[in-house]
NUFI-337236 format. One record per atom (N, C-alpha, C, O): residue in one letter; x negated, y, z. Coordinates in steps of 0.1 Angstrom, whole numbers, plus 5000, padded with zeros to 4 digits. Example, Ala and Ser with C-alpha at 12.3 -4.5 7.8 and 13.67 -1.06 7.14 Angstrom:
<kolmis>
a486849435078
a487749555078
a486849675078
a485849675085
s487249785071
s486349895071
s487150005079
s486650115080
</kolmis>
This chain:
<kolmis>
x572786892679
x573686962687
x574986992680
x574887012668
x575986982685
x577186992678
x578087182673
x578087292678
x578487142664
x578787282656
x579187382667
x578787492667
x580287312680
x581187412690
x580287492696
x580387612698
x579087372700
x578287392711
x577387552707
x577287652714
x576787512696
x575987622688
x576587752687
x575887852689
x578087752681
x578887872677
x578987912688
x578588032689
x579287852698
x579387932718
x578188032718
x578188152721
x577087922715
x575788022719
x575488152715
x575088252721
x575688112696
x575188212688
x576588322691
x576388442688
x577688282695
x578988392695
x578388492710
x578688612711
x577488412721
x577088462733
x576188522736
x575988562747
x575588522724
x574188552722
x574388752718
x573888852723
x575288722706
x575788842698
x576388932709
x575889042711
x577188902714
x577688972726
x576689042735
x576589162735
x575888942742
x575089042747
x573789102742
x572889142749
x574089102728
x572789222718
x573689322718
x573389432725
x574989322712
x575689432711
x575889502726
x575689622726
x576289432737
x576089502746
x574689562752
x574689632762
x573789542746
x572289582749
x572189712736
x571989822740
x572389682725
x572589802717
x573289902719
x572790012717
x574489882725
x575789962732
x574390042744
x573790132739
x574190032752
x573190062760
x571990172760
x571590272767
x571390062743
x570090152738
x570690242728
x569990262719
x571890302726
x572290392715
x572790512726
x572690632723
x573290452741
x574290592747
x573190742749
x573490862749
x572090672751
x571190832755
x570990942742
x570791062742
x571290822729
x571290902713
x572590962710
x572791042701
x573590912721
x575090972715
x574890832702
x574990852690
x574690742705
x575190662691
x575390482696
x574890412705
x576490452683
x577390272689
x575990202683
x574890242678
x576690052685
x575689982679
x575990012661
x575090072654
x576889982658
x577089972641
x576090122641
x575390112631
x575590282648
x574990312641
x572990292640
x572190332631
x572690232649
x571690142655
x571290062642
x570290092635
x572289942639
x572389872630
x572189942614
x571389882607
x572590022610
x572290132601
x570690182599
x569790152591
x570690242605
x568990302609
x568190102607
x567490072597
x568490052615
x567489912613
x566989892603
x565889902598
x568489852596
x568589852580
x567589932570
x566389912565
x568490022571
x567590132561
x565890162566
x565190202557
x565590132577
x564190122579
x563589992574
x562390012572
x564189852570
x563889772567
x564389752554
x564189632551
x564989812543
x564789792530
x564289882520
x563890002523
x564189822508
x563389882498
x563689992489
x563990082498
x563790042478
x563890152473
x565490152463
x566190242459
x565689992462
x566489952456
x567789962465
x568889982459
x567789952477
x568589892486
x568990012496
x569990002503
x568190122495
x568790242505
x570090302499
x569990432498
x570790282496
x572190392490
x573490272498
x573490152500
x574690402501
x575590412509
x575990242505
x576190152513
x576090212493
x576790102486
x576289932494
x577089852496
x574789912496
x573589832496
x574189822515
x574589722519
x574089932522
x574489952537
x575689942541
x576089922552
x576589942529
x577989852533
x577989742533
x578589672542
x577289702521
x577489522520
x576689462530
x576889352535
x575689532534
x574789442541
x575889452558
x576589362563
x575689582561
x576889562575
x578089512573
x578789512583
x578789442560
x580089362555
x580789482565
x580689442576
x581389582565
x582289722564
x582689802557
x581989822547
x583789872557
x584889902548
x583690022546
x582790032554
x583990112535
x583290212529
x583790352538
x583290472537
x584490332543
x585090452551
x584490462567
x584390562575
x584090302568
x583490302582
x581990412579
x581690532583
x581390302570
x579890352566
x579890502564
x578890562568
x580990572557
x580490662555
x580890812565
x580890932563
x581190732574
x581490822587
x580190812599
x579690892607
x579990672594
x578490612606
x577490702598
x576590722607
x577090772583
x576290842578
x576790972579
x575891052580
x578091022579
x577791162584
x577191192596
x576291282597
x577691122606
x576991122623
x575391132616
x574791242613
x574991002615
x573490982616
x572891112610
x571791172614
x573791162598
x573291262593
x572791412597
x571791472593
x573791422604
x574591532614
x573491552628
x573291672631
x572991462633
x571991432645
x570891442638
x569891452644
x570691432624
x569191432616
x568691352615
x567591382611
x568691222617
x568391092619
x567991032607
x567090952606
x569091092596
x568991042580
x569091152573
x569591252578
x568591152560
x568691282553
x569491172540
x569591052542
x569991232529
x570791192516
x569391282503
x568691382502
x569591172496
x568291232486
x568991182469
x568991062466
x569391252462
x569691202451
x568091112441
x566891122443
x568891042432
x567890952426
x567091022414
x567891092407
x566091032412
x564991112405
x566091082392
x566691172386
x566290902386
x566490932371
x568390922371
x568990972362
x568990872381
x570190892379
x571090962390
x571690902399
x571191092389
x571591152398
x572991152408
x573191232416
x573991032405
x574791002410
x574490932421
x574890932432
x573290872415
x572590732429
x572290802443
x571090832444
x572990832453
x572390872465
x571090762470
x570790662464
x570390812482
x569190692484
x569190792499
x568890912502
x569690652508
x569390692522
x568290692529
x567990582535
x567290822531
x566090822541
x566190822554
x567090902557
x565290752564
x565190792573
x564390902580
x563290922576
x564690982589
x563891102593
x562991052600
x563190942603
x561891122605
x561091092620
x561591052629
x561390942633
x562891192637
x563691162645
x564491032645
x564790972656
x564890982634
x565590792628
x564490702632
x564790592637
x563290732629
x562390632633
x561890622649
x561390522654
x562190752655
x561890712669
x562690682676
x562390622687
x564190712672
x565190652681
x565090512679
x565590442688
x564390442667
x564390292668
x563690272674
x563890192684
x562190352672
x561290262679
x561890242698
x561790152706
x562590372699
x562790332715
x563590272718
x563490222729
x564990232709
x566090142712
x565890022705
x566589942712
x565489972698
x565489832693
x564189762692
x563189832693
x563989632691
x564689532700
x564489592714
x563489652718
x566189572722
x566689602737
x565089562743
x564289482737
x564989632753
x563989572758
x564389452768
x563489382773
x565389432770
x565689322781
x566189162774
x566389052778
x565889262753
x565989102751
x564289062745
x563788952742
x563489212745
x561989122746
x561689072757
x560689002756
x562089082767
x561789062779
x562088892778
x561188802778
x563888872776
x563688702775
x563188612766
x563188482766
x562688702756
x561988652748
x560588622747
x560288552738
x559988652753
x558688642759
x558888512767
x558188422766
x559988502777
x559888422787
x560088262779
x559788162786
x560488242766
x560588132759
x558988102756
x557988172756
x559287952755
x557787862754
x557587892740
x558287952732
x555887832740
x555587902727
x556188032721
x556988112725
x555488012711
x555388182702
x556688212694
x556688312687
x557888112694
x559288172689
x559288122673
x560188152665
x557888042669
x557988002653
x559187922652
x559787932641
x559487852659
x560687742657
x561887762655
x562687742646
x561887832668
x563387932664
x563688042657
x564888072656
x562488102652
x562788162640
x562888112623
x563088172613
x562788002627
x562287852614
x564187822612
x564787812601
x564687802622
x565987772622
x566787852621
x567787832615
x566387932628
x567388082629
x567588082611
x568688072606
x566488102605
x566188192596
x567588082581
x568488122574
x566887942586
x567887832580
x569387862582
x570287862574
x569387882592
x571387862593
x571788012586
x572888022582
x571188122585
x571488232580
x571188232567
x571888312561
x570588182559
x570088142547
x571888032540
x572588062530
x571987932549
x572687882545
x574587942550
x575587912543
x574688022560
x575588132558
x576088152548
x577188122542
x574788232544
x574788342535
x575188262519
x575588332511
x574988092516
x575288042507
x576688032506
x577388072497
x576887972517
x578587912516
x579288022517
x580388002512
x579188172523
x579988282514
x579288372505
x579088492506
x579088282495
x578388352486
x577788532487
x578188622480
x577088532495
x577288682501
x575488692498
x574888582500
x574888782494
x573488872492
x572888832501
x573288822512
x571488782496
x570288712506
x570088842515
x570288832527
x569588962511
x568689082517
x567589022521
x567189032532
x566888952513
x565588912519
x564489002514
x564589082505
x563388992521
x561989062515
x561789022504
x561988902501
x561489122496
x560589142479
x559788972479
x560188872471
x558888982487
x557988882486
x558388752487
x557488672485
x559688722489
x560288612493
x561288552480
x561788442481
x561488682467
x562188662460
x561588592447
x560388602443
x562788512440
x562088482425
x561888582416
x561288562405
x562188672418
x561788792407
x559988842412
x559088842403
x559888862422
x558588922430
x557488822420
x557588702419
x556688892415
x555388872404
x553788902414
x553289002420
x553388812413
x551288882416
x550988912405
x551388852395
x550289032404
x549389062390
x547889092394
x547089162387
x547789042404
x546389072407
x545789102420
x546789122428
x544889122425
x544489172439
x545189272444
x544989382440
x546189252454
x547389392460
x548089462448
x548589572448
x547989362437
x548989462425
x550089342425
x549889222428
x551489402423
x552989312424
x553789412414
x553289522410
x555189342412
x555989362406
x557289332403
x557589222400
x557789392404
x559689342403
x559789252387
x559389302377
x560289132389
x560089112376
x562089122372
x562589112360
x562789152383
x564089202377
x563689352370
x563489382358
x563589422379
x562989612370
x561889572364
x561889622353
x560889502366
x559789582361
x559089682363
x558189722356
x559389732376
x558789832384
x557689782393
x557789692401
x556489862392
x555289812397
x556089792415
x557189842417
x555289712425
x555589732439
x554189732448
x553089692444
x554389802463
x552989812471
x552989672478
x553589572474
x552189692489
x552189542496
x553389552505
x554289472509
x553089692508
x554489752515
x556289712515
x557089682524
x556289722501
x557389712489
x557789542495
x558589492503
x556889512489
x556989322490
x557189312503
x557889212502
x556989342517
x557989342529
x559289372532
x559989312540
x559489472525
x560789482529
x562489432521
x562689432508
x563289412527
x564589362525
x565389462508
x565589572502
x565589342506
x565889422488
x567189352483
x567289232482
x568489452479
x569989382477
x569589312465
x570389232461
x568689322460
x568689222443
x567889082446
x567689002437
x567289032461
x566888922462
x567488832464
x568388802471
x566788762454
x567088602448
x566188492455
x564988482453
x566888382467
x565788342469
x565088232462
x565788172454
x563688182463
x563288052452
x563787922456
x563787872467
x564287872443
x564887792449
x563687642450
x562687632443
x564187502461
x562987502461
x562587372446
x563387322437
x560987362450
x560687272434
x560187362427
x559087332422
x560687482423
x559987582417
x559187692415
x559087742403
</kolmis>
């Protein structure tokens, strides 16, 4: 398929998530960028929740971010938690209230809806999807965020025992799911 053809889709595609996000955020009083925030931070690791990790990953200026966190803040959505050993480190939690506005706004329901209506079970196109974003993310040298489990550092030590082999910090099975700013992905052969 040719590069125009694809950029049309995936540029048409984006459009109407954001306008489906735009949608599932107005009953919250909230845009998509703060949607996209909450996702995030529900989906990364211990390493990866602070204001810094939620900029790069949303690629936004620090002034955006930290206006989309007073809101979120402000509504209770997120709480701010300093770091047990270095106390400059903020670490963004999500509240209950943050977790149910996801569960009710995301994914739109009108894009599970056309998603279901696709053949088979969506492995393929998440096989590809997953490729062209991988390779994105090469050519501007920009942070995998991938799952723990997916990284070269990520260690087995045994039956449900893991470990960061960048920290050194034990991980759960939990841990190893989710999206982490220090992942490296393997490269392959190795």
């Amino acid at each position: 398929m040719a590069a125009d053809r694809l950029y049309v889709l995936l540029e048409r595609l984006g459009n109407l998530l954001r306008t489906e996000e735009r949608a599932a955020g107005l009953p919250h009083g909230l845009q998509p960028v703060h949607l996209q925030a909450l996702r995030y931070l529900q989906s990364c690791n211990r390493y990866s929740n602070t204001p810094a990790a939620l900029t790069e990953y949303l690629g936004l200026t620090k002034g955006t971010v930290s206006q989309t966190l007073l809101l979120l803040e402000e509504k209770g959505l997120l709480r701010k938690q300093a770091d047990t050993e270095d106390r400059r480190v903020i670490h963004l939690l999500l509240t209950e209230a943050g977790r149910a506005v996801l569960k009710q706004a995301l994914p739109p329901e009108l894009f599970k809806r056309a998603l279901s209506g696709l053949p088979g079970d969506g492995a393929a196109l998440d096989e590809s999807l997953t490729e062209l974003l991988r390779a994105l993310q090469a050519a501007n040298a920009q942070r995998s965020f991938g799952a723990c489990g997916t990284c070269k550092h990520f260690q087995r030590e045994g039956s449900g025992r893991f470990r960061c082999g960048l920290t050194q910090d034990p991980l759960s099975r939990e841990d190893s799911q989710l999206l982490c700013r220090e992942h490296e992905g393997i490269t392959p052969g190795h």
